[in-house]
C-alpha positions, 0 to 999 in steps of 0.5 A: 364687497371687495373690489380690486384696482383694476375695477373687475367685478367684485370677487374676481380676486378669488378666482385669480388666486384658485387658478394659481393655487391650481383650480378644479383640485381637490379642497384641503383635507379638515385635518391638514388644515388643523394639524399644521398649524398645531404641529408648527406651533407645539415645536416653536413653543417648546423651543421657546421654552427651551430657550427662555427657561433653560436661559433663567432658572438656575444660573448658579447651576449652569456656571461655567469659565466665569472669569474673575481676576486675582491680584496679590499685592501683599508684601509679606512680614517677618515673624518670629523670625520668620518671613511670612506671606498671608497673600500667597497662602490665600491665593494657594488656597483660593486657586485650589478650591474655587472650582476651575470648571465653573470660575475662570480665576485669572491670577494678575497683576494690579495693571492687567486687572484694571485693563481686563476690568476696563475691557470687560473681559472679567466680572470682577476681580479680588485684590489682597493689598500690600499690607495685608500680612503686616495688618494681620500682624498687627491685629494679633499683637493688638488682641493683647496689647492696648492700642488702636488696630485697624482690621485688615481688608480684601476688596472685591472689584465688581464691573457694573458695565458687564451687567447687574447679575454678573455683579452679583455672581461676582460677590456670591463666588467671592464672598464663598470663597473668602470665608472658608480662607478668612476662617482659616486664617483666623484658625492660623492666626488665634493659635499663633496668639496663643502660643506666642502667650503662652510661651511668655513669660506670664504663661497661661494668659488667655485671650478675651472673648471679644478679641478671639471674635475678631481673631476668628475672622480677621479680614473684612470684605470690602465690595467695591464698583470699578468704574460705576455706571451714571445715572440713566443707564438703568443699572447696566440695562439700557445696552440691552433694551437699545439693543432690543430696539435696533434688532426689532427695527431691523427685523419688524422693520424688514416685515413691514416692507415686505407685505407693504411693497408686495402689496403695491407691486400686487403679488398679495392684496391690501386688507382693510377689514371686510375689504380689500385692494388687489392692484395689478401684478407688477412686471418685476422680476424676483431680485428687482423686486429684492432690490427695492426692498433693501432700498428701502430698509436702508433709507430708513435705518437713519432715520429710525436710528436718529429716532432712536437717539433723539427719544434716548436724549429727551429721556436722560439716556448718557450719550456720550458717543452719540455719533458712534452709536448711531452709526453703529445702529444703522448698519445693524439694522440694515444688516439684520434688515437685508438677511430678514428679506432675504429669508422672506425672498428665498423662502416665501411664507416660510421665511417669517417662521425663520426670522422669528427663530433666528433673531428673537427666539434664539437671540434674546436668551443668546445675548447674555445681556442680563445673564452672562452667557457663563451661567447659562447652559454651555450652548447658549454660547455656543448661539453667540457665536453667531446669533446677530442680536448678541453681536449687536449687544457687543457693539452697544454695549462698548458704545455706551459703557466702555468709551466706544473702545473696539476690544470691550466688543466694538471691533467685534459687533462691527465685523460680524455685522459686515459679515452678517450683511455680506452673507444676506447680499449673496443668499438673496441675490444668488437665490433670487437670481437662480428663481428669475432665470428658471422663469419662477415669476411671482405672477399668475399663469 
């Protein structure tokens, strides 16, 4: 029933192609036919599961330099006689047994704190206040003595902007490692209280139940947000899926030009069920063809991106840096765009399997948007380094969570975007170029 454009007779099409392909050879063997595809689709599976199982079930396991902040207001006391510091004993005991090699424990100031927070560069941070000793005094002398105490607390700082399950990695490290030190200062604290009353003058008193409970563990663990998120950002998940819409944008987006543009040119017929249309192959050399392609994906990387918005805006999305995000959007879609056409340019069909691997199968668990990259296996930071989807996440992220500011990953997205870009310009027009000069046209002979 098919008929191409030129108005041949119906199948002329398929000579066309078995003269290309080399007519009169000999037909693929049954079993080349089959096991290619299995082959190809075994290892593409077991990379995928590879990546996408290894990325989520155990991230505890997995960690590693997960960077939490430290800060010691606490100003000490005198007891006895005796100046005490309970905040440099905590600090002592949290440094020697929170494990350097899964916990980056960066002991700071309040001021460095609040801006490694404000930049994303720790998850979360654990401050002993400025009375904590003077607190803990108090408590003691009030297991004895009537009066109204308040129990002395440590905050522990969350940064819902980095991620919900870094939030809650932050409280499992920190409320493990709080109880054994709380433990041991109400240990320290209750002996404290009892020699102090045995020593006195009615020696041999003994403390109430209900005060060595409270003794036992004297500090309260406060877990805090530091500046949490509004409404509509789908508890820190919104960077991500608008992430995921730019890199697919880019990637499905270049797919799409290039069958539909091959298409109109007539290097591969259009399909529309049981028929199709093959037009007359165009005189266009591989890099003029390149070229109308990226021409392309440029012209509809704004508009898509102001689709983007305008659909974020009908939904509730915050967006307080609007413009910012949608230019950051456009030149990651061109970006990831251009590098996807010009694998398909250089490699041919094979291009297809090498897009997928390069910008979903190994960029989605690499862009340590809903697992921080700290507790997943160590080489899946290593892909961040370079896998464009954890580049763009950067990029979003600080847009809509960090005030647009470059060092929460702004500076960083918009780098290696340029970079990524730059690299899919010359792998493309170098290549291309190379095909066209040693006459390897894209027609039939």
């Amino acid at each position: 029933m098919g008929t191409d454009s030129t108005g041949d007779r119906p199948g002329s099409h398929a000579v066309t192609t078995e003269r290309t392909a080399g007519a009169g050879g000999p037909s693929p063997r049954p079993i080349r036919i089959w096991a290619a595809p299995l082959v190809v689709i075994t290892l593409l599976m077991a990379l995928l599961s590879t990546m996408y199982l290894g990325y989520v079930i155990n991230p505890e396991k997995n960690l590693h330099e997960f960077p939490i902040a430290l800060v010691n207001q606490d100003d000490g006391d005198i007891r006895d006689g005796e100046p005490i510091n309970v905040g440099d004993q905590i600090t002592g005991a949290l440094t020697d047994r929170v494990p350097a090699d899964k916990v980056d424990l960066r002991v700071t100031g309040i001021g460095e704190a609040q801006r490694l927070l404000a930049n994303g560069e720790v998850y979360g941070a654990i401050v002993l206040p400025s009375d904590l000793s003077k607190r803990l005094s108090i408590l003691g002398a009030g297991a004895v003595v009537p009066g109204d105490i308040e129990q002395p607390a440590i905050t522990v700082l969350t940064n819902p902007r980095t991620g919900t399950y870094a939030t809650q990695i932050v409280q499992i490290v920190s409320k493990q490692a709080l109880v054994q030190v709380n433990t041991e200062v109400g240990r320290q604290l209750t002996d404290t209280v009892d020699a102090a009353l045995n020593s006195g003058p009615g020696g041999g008193t003994e403390v109430s139940g209900a005060s060595r409970l409270i003794l036992a563990e004297p500090i309260d663990v406060l877990i805090e947000q530091f500046r949490p998120l509004p409404d509509g950002t789908g508890s820190g998940l919104s960077a991500f899926f608008f992430t995921l819409l730019v890199v697919l944008a880019g990637f499905t987006g270049a797919m799409i030009v290039n069958t539909m543009v091959d298409s109109a040119l007539g290097f591969v017929p259009t399909e529309y069920g049981p028929w199709f249309v093959h037009h007359p192959t165009a005189p266009h050399s591989r890099l003029r063809t390149l070229l109308l392609k990226w021409g392309v994906i440029t012209v509809a990387a704004p508009i898509v991106s102001g689709v983007f918005l305008g659909i974020a805006q009908l939904l509730g999305m915050p967006l307080e840096h609007g413009l910012a995000l949608f230019l950051f959007s456009i030149l990651a879609i061109i970006a990831v765009g251009v590098t996807a056409l010009s694998v398909l340019a250089v490699f041919g069909s094979a291009g297809l399997l090498l897009n997928l691997i390069l910008f979903i199968v190994l960029g989605l668990p690499s862009a340590g948007a809903t697992i921080p990259l700290e507790a997943t296996p160590r080489y899946m930071a290593w892909l961040a380094t370079f896998e464009p989807m954890h580049q763009i996440y950067l990029g979003i992220r600080a847009i809509l969570y960090f005030d647009a500011h470059g060092n929460p990953g702004l500076a960083r997205g918009v780098g290696m975007c340029v970079f990524g870009l730059a690299v899919g310009l010359v792998l493309g027009a170098v290549v291309t170029f190379v095909y066209d000069r040693k006459g390897l046209e894209r027609r039939s002979r």
